[in-house]
C-alpha positions as CSV (number, residue, x, y, z in Angstrom):
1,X,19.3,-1.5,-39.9
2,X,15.5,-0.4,-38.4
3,X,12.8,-1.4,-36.4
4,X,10.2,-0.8,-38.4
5,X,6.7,-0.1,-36.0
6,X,3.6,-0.6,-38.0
7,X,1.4,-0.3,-35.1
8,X,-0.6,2.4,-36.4
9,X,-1.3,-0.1,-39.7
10,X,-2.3,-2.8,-37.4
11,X,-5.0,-0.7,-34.9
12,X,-7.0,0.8,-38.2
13,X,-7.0,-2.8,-39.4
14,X,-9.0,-3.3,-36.2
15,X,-10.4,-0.6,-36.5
16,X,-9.4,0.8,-33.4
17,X,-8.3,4.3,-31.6
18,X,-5.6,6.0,-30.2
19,X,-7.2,7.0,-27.2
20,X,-9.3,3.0,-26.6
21,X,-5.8,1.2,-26.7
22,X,-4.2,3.7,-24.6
23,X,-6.9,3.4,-22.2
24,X,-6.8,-0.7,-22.4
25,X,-3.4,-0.8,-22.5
26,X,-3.1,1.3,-19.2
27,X,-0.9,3.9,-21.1
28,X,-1.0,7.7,-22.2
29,X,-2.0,8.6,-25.3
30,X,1.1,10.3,-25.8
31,X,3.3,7.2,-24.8
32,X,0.8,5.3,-27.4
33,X,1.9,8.2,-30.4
34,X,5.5,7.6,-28.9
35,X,5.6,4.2,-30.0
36,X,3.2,4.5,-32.9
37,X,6.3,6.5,-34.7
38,X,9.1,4.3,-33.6
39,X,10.3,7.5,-31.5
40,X,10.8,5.2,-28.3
41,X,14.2,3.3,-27.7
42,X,12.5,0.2,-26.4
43,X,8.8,-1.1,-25.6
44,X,8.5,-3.5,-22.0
45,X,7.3,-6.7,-23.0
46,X,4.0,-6.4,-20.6
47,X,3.1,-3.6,-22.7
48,X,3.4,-5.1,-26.1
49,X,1.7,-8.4,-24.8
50,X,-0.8,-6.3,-23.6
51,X,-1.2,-4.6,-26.9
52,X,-1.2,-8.0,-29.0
53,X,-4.1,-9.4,-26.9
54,X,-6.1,-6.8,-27.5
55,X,-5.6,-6.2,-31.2
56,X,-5.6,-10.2,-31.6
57,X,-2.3,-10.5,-33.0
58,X,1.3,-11.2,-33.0
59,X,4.6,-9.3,-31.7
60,X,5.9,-9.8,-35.7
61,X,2.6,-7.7,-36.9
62,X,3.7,-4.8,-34.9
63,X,7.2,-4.9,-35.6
64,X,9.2,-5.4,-38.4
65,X,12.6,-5.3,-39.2
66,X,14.5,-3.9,-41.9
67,X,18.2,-4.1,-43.2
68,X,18.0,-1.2,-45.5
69,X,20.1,2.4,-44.1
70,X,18.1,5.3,-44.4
């Protein structure tokens, strides 16, 4: 069972970088890469409804789940 982030799918659909979002969002690039990778634990809601408004999308295009162990 996995979160699956596809963040980084999402931004070059929008054709957007790293280091814009970061900056929009209020975040480090680093944090930004953090949770690009699914390498964070959890992701505060402000942040992810901050990412959503600017990428015009939902919470569901950025995460998915998946029932399949690695």
């Amino acid at each position: 069972m996995a979160i699956i982030v596809n963040l980084d799918v999402v931004m070059a659909k929008r054709k957007i970088r790293s280091k814009d979002l970061a900056a929009q969002i209020g975040i480090s690039e680093q944090n930004l890469s953090l949770l690009k990778t699914g390498k964070v634990k959890g992701m505060r809601f402000d942040t992810l409804q901050k990412i959503c408004r600017i990428l015009d999308c939902q919470p569901g295009d950025i995460l998915e789940y998946s029932d399949q162990t690695d």
